[in-house]
C-alpha positions in Angstrom: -78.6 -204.8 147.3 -81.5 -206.2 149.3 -84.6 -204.8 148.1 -86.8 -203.4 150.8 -89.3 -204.9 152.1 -88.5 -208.6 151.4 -89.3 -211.0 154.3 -86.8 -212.8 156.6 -87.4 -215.3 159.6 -84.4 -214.9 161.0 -82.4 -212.5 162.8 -78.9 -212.4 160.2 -77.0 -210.1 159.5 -74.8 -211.0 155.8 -72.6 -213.2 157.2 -75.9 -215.4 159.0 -74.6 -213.8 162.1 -77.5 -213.2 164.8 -78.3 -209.6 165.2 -80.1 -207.8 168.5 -84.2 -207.8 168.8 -85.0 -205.1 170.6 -88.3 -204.4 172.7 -90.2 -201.7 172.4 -94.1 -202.0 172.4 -95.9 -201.8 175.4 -98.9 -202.8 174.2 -98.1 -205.5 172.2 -100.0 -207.8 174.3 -102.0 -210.1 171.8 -105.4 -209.1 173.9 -108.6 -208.8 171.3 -109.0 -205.4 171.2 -105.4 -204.8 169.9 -106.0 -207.9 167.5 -109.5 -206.5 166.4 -108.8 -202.9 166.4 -107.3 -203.1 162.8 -110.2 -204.5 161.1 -113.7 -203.5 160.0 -115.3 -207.1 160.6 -114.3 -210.2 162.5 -113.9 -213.2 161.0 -117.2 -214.7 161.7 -118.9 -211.7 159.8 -116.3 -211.8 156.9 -118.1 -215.6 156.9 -121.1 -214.3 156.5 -120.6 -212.3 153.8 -118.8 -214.8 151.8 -122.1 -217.0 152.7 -123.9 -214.3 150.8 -122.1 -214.0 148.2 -122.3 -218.0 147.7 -126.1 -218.4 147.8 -126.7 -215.3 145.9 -124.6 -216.9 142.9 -126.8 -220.0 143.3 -129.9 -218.2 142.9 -128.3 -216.6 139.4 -128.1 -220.4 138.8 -124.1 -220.8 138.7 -122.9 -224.2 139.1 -120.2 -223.4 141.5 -118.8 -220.3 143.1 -115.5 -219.1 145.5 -115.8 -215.4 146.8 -112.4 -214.3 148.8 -112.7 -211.1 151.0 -110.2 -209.6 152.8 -109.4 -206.4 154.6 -105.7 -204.6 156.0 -104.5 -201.9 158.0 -101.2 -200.8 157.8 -98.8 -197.9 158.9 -95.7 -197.0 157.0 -93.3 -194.4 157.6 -89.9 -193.0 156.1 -87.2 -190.2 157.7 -84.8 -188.9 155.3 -81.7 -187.3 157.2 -83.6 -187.3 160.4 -86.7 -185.5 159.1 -90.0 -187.3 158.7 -90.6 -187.6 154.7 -93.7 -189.5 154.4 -96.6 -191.3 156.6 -98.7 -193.6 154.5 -101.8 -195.1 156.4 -103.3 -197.5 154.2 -107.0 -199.3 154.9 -107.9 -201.4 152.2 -110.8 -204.1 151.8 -112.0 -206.2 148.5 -114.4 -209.0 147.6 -113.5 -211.4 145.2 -115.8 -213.3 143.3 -115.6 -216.4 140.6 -118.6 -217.6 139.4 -119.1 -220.8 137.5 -121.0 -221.6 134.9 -120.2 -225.4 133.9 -117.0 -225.2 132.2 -117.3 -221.2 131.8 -116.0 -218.9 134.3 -116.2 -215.1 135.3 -114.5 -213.1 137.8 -115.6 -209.3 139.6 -114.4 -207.7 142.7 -115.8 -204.6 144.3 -114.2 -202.6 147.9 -118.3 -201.7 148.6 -119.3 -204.3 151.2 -122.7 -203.1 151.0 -125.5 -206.4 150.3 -127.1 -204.3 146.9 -122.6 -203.8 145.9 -122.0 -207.3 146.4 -125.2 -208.9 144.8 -124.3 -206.0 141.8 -120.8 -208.1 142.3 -121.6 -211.3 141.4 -124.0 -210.9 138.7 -121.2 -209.1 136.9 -119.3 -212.5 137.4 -122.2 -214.7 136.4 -122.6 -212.6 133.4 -119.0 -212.4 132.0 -119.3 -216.5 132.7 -122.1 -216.7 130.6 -120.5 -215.1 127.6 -117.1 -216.8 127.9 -116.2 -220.3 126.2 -115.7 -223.1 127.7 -112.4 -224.2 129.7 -112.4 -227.5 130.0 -109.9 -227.0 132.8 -112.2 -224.3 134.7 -113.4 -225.9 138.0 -113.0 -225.4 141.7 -110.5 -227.9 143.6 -112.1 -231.4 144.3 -113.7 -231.3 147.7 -111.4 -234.1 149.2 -108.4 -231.9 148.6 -109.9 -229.1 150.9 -108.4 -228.1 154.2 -111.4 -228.6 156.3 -109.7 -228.3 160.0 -106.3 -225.2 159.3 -104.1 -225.5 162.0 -102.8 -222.1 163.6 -99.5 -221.7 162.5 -98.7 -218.4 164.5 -98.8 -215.5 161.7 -100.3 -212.9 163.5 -98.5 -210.4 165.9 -100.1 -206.7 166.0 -97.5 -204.1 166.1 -99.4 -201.4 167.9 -97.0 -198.3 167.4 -98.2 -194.9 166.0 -96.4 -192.4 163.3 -94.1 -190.6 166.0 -93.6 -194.1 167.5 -92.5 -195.4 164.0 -90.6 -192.2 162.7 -88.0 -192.6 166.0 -87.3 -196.4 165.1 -86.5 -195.0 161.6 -84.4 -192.3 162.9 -82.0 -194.5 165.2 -81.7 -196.9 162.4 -80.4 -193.4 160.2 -78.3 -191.7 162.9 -76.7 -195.6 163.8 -75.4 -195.8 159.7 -74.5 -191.9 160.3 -72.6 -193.1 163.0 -70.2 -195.7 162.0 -67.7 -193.5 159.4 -67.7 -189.6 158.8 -67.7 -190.9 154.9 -71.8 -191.8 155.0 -72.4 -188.8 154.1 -75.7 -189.1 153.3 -79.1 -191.3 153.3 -81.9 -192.3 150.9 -83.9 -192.9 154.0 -84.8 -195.1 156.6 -88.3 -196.6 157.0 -90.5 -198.5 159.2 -94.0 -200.5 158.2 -96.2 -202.5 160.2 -99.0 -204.0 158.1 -102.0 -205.7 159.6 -104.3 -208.4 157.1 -106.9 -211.1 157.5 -108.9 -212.9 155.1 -111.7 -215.4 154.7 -111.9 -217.6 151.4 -115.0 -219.8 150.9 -116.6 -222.3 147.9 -119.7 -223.7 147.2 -117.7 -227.0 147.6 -117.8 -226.6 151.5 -114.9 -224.8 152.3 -114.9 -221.6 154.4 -111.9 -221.1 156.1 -109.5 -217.7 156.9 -107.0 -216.1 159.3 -105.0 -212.7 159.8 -102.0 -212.1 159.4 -99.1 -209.5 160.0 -95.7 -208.5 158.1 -93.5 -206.0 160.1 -90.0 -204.4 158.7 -87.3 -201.6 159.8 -85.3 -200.8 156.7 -82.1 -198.0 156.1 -80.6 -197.2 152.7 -77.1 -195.1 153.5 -74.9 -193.1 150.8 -71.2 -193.4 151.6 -68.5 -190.9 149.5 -65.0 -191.2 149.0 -63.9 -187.9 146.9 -66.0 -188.6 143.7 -67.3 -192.0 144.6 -70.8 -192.5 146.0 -71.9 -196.0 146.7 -75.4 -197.0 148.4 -76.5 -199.8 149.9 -79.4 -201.0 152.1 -80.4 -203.8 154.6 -83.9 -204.4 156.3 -85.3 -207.2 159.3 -89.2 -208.5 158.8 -91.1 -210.4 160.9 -94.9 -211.6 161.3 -93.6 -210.4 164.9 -92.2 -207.1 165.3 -90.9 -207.9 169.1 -88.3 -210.6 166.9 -86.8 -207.9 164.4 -83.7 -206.9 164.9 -82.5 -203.7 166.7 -82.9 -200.9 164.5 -79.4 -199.9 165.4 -78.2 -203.1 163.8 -79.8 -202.3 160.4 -78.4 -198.9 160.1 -75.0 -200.2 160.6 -74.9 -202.9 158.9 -76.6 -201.1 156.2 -73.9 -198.6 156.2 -70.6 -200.5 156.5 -72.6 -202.2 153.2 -72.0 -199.0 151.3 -68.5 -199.0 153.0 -67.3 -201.8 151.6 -68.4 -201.1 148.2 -66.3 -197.4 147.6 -63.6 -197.6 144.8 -65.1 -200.0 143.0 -63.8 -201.2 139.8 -64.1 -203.2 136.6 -62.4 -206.7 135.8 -61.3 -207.9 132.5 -63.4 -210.3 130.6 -62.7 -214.0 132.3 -64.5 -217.2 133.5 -64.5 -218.0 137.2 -65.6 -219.2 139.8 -68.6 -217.3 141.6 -70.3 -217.5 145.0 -73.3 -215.3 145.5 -74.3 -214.1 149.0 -77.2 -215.7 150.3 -79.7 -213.0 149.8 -79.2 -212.9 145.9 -78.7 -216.7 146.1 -82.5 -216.4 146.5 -82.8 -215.5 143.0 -81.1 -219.1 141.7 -84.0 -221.0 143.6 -87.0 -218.5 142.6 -85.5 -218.7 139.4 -86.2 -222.7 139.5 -89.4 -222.4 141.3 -90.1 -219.8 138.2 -89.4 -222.9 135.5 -91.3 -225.7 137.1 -94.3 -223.7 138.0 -97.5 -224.7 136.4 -97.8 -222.0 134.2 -94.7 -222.2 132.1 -94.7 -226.0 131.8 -98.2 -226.2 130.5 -97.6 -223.5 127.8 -94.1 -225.1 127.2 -92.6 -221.5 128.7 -89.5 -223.0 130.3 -86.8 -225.4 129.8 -87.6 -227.9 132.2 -90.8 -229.2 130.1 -91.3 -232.8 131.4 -88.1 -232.7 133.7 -90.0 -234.5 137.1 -87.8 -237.5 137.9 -84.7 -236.1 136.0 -81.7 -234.9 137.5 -81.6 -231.2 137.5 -79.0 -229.6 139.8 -75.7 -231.4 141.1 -76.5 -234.2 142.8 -75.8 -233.1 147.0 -78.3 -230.6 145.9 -82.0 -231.2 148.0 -85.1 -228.6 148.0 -87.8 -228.9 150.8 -90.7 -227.0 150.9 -92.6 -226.8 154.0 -95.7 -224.8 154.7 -96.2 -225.1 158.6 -93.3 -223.5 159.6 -94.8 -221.6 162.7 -94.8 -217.9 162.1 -92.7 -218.8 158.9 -93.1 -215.8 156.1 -94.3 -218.2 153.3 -96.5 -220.0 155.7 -99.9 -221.1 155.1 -102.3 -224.4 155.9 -103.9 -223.9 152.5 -102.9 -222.4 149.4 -105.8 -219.7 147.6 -108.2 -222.6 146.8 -108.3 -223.9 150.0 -106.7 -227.1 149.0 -104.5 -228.0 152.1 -100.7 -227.5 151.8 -98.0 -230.2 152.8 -94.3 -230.6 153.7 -92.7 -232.3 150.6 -89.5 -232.9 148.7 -89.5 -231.0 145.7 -86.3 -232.0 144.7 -83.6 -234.8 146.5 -80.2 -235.7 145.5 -80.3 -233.4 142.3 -83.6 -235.1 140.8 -86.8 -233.0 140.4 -89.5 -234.8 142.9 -92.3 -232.5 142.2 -93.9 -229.5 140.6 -95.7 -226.0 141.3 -99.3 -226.7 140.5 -102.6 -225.0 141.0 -105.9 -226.9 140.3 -106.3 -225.1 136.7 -102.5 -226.2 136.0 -103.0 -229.2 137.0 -105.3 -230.3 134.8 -104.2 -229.0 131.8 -101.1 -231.0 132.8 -103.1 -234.2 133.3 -102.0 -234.2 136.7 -103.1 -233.3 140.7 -102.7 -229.9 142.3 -99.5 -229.6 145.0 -101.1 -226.7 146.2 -99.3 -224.1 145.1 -102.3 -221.7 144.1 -100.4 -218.4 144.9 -96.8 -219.5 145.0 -94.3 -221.8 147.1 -94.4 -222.3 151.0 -90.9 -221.6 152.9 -88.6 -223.2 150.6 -84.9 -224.7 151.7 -82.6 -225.3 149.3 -79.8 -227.3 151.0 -76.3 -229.5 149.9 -75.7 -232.9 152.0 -72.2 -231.4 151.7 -72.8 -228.3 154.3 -71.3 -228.3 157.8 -72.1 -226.4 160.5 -69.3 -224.4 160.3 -70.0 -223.0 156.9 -70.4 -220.0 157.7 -69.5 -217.0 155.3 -66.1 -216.3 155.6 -65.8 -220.4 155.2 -67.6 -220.2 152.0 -65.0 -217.6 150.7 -62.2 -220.1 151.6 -63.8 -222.6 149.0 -64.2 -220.0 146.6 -60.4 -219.0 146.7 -60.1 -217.3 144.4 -63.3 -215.8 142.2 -66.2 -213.4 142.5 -68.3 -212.5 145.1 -71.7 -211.3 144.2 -73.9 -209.3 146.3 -76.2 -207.2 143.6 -77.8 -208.0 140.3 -79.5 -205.7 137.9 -82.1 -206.3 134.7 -84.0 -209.1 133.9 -81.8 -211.4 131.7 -83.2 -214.6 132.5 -84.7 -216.6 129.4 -86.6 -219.0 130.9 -87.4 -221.1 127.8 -83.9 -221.4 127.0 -82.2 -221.0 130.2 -80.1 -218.5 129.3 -78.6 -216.2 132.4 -77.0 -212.9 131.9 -77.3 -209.8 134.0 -75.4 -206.5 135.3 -73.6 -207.3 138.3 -71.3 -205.8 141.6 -69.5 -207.6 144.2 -66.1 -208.1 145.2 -63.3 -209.8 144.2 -61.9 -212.4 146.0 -58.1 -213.7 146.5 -57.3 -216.7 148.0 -60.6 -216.5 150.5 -60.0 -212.7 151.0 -61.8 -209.9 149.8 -59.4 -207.7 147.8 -61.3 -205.4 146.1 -65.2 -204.2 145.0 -66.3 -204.6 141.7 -68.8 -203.0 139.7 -69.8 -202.3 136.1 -69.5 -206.3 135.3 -72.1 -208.4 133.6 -72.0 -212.4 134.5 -73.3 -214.4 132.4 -73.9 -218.9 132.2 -77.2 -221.0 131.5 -79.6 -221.6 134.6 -79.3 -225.4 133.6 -75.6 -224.9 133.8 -75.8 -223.3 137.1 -78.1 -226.0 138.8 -76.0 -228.6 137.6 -72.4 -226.7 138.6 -73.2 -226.0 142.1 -70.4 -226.9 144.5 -70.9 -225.9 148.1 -74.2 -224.0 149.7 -73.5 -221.9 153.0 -74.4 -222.5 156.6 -74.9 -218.4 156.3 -78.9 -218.5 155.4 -81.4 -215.9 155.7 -84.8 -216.0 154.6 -86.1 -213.8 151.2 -89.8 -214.1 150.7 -90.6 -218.0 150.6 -87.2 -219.2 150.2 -84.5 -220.0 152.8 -80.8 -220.3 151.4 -77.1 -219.6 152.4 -74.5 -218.5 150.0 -74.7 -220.4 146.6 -71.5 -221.3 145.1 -71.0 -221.8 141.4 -67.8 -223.9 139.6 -67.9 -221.7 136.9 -69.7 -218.1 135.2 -68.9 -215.7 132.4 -67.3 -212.3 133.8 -67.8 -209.5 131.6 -66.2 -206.7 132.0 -64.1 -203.9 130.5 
């Protein structure tokens, strides 16, 4: 259900339950030769190259420049039925380059850090600027909107383990789904990845300014079996710091009472009903709006909420922070890919839309200012003023009564210019707040501007997906489409 590899902050287990960290690393110490060990340069010498790059794009005579250049190291490794299937060491670097010509602009990137490669680099950008029309929207962010002093928000924690190391925290993950019913019968794997990144982005407006960073998961995707029936499911824990992820052992049994739960699935008959989706796919409902009031879309009129700031959008307990200094936070960052410094803000409060998802290009083809969102949202919360404490999952079923519980979606049927929502579907049924049986084979189906404005209760139960931070999502009323 969860797909692999997306991020979480917190240790939660479906239900928001806390899981087990374990500690494992001896060398995790966050001394700088562990810290420096993973990349080529520091960040004083990435400096220095961007530097480079600027002046040599002054001397082509460009009227403004931005060159980002980063570099990663990471380690990822996946056991299938206890046996080691694949060891991926990945080293990657790349210079970015956007030269200005006025209102013309031209990009090039190269991997050769060499000074003839990166002069080679931005003459190719200086001469796909000179041959491309004017934008009148082209332009670097204005200066005052810079970060000029980034604060240290905590997103770097080397994981210093080797293949065998990482193979064995695969393997218990594995043998704990084995372990909890003689029907997981068999595995699509368990992995384990520990990635390592840093970056430095400069402009010819005086910003120069970078950091590393680190993403760490454990992931396990069992097979159970009941006669003919095979049902799969997976679970995963990731952290900027691997000592905070939960206990391998906890993935692979959570994982595999996941694919438990979900043998002898059936159909329903075609109804309307009430729905609540777990709070890992009620993700989806808040990327989805992040989706329609992103710069992009509303500029080329892609989405249905065209001119919808100050208009009430979802049901009115309904309130969406997004803050990007949450230390060590997954969707963290003190300035967004222009530099332009990011800010805690409500984006929307008591149902009405407060603010947009702007980059400077968007911006101004918008006739507006950039939130700085240049490469996406900052650790969204989506929250209700009607949540207590003790909404936890099992709570949340009690309000749905009786209904649909989704925990996976398939296909891409969201229309974002009309809003329509309809897509494959499994979960369970619910009775009364009680589970009765799984579904599968089900298609629900509603309008995302129905669904904002029909949602009744939000869950205490929240993990973290990507940028967003949510508990379970429930929704008066959905399309089920069955047999």
């Amino acid at each position: 259900m969860s797909d692999i590899g997306r991020e979480s902050r917190s240790n939660h287990d479906m239900h928001g339950r806390d899981t087990p960290d374990f500690q494992r690393q001896p060398n995790m110490a966050a001394d700088m030769d562990v810290k420096q060990r993973y990349f080529p340069h520091t960040q004083d010498e990435l400096k220095e190259i961007a530097s480079d790059i600027l002046r040599y794009a002054k001397e082509l005579g460009a009227s403004d420049a931005a060159t980002e250049i980063s570099e990663g190291d990471g380690l990822s490794v996946s056991v299938r039925r206890g046996e080691v299937e694949t060891i991926e060491h990945n080293r990657d670097k790349m210079v970015g380059v956007t030269v200005f010509i006025g209102k013309k602009r031209g990009n090039a990137s190269t991997a050769d850090f060499t000074r003839d490669a990166l002069r080679d680099t931005v003459a190719a950008a200086y001469n796909i600027a000179r041959f491309t029309a004017e934008d009148s929207a082209a332009g670097l962010a204005e200066a005052e909107l810079l970060e000029q002093s980034p604060q240290d928000l905590d997103l770097y924690h080397p994981w210093d383990i080797d293949a065998e190391e990482a193979a064995d925290i695969a393997r218990r993950a594995e043998a704990a789904a084995f372990a909890v019913d003689k029907r997981v019968t068999n595995s699509e794997g368990a992995s384990v990845s520990a990635q390592h990144s840093q970056f430095v982005l400069a402009t010819s407006r005086g910003f120069m300014a970078g950091y590393p960073y680190s993403r760490h998961y454990i992931a396990c995707a069992p097979i159970a079996a009941a006669g003919r029936d095979m049902q799969r499911d997976d679970w995963y824990t990731s952290r900027r710091d691997a000592s905070a992820l939960a206990a391998p052992e906890a993935v692979g049994r959570y994982a595999a009472e996941r694919a438990l739960a979900r043998l002898n699935a059936r159909s329903l008959d075609t109804r309307k009903c009430r729905v609540l989706f777990e709070a890992p796919l009620a993700a989806g409902i808040l990327g989805a709006f992040v989706q329609s009031v992103s710069g992009g879309a509303l500029y080329r009129k892609t989405t249905f909420l065209v001119d919808s700031l100050g208009k009430p959008v979802f049901a009115p307990h309904i309130q969406i922070v997004e803050d990007p200094h949450v230390k060590g936070g997954m969707g963290s960052a003190p300035f967004d890919e222009e530099g332009v410094r990011t800010q805690r803000r409500s984006v929307v409060e008591d149902g009405v839309v407060q603010g947009y998802f702007l980059s400077t290009y968007s911006a101004r083809k918008l006739g507006m200012q950039t939130t700085g969102n240049a490469g996406g949202s900052h650790n969204l919360t989506m929250t209700s003023t009607h949540t207590k404490p003790e909404d936890d999952f099992e709570a949340m079923l009690k309000k749905l009564g009786t209904g649909l519980l989704l925990t996976e979606l398939m296909g891409q049927g969201v229309n974002y210019v009309t809003g329509d929502y309809s897509r494959g579907a499994s979960g369970f049924w619910v009775e009364n707040g009680k589970i009765v049986h799984a579904v599968e084979e089900i298609t629900v189906a509603s309008t995302l501007q129905e669904m904002f404005r029909h949602i009744e209760a939000i869950g205490a139960d929240t993990v973290v997906r990507g940028t967003k931070e949510i508990g379970s999502v429930l929704i008066e009323r959905m399309t089920v489409a069955g047999q």
